[in-house]
N, C-alpha and C positions, 0 to 999 in steps of 0.2 A: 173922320179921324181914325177908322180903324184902319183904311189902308196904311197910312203915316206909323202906328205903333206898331200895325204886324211887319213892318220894314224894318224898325228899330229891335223887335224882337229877336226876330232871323239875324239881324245884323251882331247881336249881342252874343247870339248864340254860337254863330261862329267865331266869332275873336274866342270865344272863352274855348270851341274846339281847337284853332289854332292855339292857343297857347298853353293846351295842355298836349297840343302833341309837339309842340317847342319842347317842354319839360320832358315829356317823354322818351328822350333822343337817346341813343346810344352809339360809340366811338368803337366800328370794329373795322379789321383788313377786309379788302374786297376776298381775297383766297389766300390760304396757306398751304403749301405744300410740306409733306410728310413722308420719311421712310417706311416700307413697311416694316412693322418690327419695330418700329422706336415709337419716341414719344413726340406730341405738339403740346406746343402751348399756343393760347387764343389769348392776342392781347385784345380786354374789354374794359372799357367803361361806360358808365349809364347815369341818368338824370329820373328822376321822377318829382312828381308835381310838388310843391310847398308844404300840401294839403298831410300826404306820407309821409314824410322825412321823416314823422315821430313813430312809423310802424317799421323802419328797419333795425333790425335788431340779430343776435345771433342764432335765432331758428332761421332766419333768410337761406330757401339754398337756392345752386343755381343748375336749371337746367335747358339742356339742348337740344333742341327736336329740330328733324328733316322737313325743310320746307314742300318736298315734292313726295313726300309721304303722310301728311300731317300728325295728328299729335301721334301715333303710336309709334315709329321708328326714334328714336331717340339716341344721342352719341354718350354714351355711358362707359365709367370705370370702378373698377372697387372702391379706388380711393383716387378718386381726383384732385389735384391742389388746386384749388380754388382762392382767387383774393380775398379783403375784407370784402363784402358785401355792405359793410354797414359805411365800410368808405368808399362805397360805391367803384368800387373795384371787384368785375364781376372775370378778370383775366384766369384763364382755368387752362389746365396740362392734364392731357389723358396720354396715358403708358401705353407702351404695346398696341397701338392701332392696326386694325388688320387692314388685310389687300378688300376692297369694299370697290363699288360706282361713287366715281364723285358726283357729295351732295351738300347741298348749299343748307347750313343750320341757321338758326336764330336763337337768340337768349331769353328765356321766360324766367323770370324772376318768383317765387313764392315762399312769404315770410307767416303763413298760415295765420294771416290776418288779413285786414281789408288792401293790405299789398299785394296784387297780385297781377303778376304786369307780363304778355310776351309781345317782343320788340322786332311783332314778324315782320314787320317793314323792311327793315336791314338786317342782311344776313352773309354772314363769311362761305365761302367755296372752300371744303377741303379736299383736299388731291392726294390720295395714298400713290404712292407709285414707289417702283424698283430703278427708278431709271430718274435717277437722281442728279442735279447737276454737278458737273465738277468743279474745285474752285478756280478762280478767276486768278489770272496774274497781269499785272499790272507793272510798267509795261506788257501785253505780247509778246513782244522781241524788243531784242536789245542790240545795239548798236555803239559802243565805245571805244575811246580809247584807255592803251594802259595806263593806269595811277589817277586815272579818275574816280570821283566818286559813284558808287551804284545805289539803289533805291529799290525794291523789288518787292511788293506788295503783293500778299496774298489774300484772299477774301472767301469765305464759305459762306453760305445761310445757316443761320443757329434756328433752325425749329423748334426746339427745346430746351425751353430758358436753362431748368436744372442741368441737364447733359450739351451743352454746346459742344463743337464740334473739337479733335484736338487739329493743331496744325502743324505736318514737319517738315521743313526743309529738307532737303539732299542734294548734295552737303551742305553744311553748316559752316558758312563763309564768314558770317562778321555777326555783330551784333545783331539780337531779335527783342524787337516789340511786339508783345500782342494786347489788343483791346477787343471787349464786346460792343459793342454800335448799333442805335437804333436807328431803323426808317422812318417816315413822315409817320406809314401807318403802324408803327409802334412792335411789327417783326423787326426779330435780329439778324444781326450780324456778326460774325468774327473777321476781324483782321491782323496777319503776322507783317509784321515791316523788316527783312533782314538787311542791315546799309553793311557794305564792303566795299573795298578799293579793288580796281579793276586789275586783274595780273592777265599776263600775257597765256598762263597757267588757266585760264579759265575760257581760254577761247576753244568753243566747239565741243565743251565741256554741258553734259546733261545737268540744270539746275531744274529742279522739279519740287510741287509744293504738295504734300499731301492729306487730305480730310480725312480725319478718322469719326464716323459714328458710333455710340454706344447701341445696341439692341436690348430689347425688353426681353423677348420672345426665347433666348436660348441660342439662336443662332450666333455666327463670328459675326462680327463687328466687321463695319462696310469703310473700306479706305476707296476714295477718289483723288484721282493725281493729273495734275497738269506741268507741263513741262515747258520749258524754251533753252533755244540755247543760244548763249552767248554770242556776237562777233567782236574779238577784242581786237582794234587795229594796235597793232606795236611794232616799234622799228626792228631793223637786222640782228639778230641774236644769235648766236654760238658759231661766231664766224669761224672758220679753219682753213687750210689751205690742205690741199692733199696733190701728191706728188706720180706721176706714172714717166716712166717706168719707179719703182720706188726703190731705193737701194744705193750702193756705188753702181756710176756711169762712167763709161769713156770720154772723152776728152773732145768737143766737137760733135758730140751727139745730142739727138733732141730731146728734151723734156716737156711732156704739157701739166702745168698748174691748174688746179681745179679751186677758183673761190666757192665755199661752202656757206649757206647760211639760214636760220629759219625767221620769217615775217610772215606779217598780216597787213597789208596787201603782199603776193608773194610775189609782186612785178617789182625787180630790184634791178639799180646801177651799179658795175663794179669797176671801181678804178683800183692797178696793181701801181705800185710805188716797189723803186728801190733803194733801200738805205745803204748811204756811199756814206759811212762814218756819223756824224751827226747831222748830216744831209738827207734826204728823202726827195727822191725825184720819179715822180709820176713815166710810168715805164710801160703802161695800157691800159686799153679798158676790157670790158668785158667778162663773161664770166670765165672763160679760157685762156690761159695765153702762153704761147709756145716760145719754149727760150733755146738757145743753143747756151751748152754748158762749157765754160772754158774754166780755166785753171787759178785765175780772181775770183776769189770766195765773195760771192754777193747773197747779200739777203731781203728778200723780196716777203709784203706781207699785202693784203689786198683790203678794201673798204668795200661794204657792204650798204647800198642805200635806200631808203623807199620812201614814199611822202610823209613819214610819221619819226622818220629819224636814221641814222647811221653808226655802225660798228667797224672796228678795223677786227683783222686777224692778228694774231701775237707774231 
């Protein structure tokens, strides 16, 4: 009989280990990255056993020690914001973090009673670095045509729930949304959405989005900028006609017309028309065309065309 109970013992004892390290869990990112000079916050939350719930209270505080230094290295601020602890919200924002080797912390909980919990099991990677990403835009590149709608999405990491990042367009084309947005694991996000209608005006034109960071430290404040630029297809614009020799000609002498015009695609048709009274008769094509001048006043104006659309000249 005793093998049979020392089986159920063992058996009993583990279930009851496993499910106090069930209760013991805690919800943190694998890493967060930081500027140096600014702040992070660690988003945390924790569970502990049944048995505790009645010893958390607001002497709880929370503290962060280096896994690959044990207890003495510790991530420390004057004043840290830290969560409720008693709502078991153990999410904490340290200012000013210096340039440091990235080190992976874990949260030990102690409420200077029989709570006292560190959850070295799982532990976030923090990344001080100067070499910070820039924001994301969304699309890449762009490709439209004119009088379309546009969409232009900008995105930074908010490390710092209190100081999120600022975001400015240049220029400032149409309407701006901005939202904060979380990930699965509970870092943020900022995103700007500026929507505009596509002008012919904005091809090839620098649209750039840029992050501003706040600093703890005294130093300026870190801007990162991402740019793209435009390809706005739009038909023949600012047709004109130009004339050489330009002036009064003789009589039986040659002139060449120049059709003028600006597009996106810039690979253009040009058919010349001459208006005989309220008539209009197709008289060439091309972007050139040589006339001999006589002494019937004709008036000639040319069409400009590309795949996206067509203009005449006046």
């Amino acid at each position: 009989m005793a093998g049979p109970l020392m089986i159920l013992l063992i058996g009993s004892l583990l279930q009851a280990f496993l499910l106090a390290a069930y209760k013991q869990k805690i919800n943190l990112p694998k890493i967060v990255q930081v500027m140096t000079g600014s702040c992070v916050t660690i988003p945390c939350s924790f569970d502990v056993e049944d048995q505790y719930e009645q010893n958390l209270n607001n002497q709880c505080t929370a503290i962060w020690r280096s896994t690959t230094t044990g207890d003495v290295a510790q991530l420390t601020d004057r004043n840290p914001q830290t969560g409720d602890l008693t709502k078991k919200n153990c999410t904490t924002t340290f200012s000013n973090v210096k340039t440091g080797p990235t080190r992976n912390y874990y949260f030990r909980i102690d409420c200077g009673n029989p709570l006292k919990w560190s959850y070295s099991s799982t532990y976030v990677k923090i990344e001080v670095t100067d070499n910070f990403p820039s924001p994301t835009l969304t699309p890449s590149t762009l490709k439209i045509k004119e009088g379309e709608s546009v969409s232009l999405t900008c995105s930074a990491p908010a490390p710092c729930l209190p100081h999120p990042p600022t975001l400015i367009w240049t220029p400032k084309l149409g309407d701006i949304q901005e939202t904060l947005q979380e990930k699965l694991d509970k870092t943020k996000f900022k995103t700007s959405v500026m929507n505009f209608t596509a002008s012919h005006l904005h091809n090839k034109q620098n649209i750039s989005c840029t992050a501003g960071y706040k600093k703890q430290d005294g130093s300026s404040d870190a801007a990162l900028t991402t740019s793209l630029i435009p390809d706005v297809l739009y038909s023949s614009k600012n047709v004109t006609v130009s004339v050489s020799p330009s002036g009064p000609v003789l009589e039986n002498s040659n002139v060449t017309l120049t059709c003028n015009s600006d597009a996106n695609p810039a690979e253009q048709n040009y058919t010349w028309y001459r208006a005989d009274g309220g008539q209009e008769t197709v008289f060439g094509t091309g972007k050139i065309l040589n006339i001999t001048v006589s002494m019937n006043r004709k008036s000639f104006f040319c069409k400009a065309e590309n795949d996206v659309g067509e203009q005449h000249s006046n």
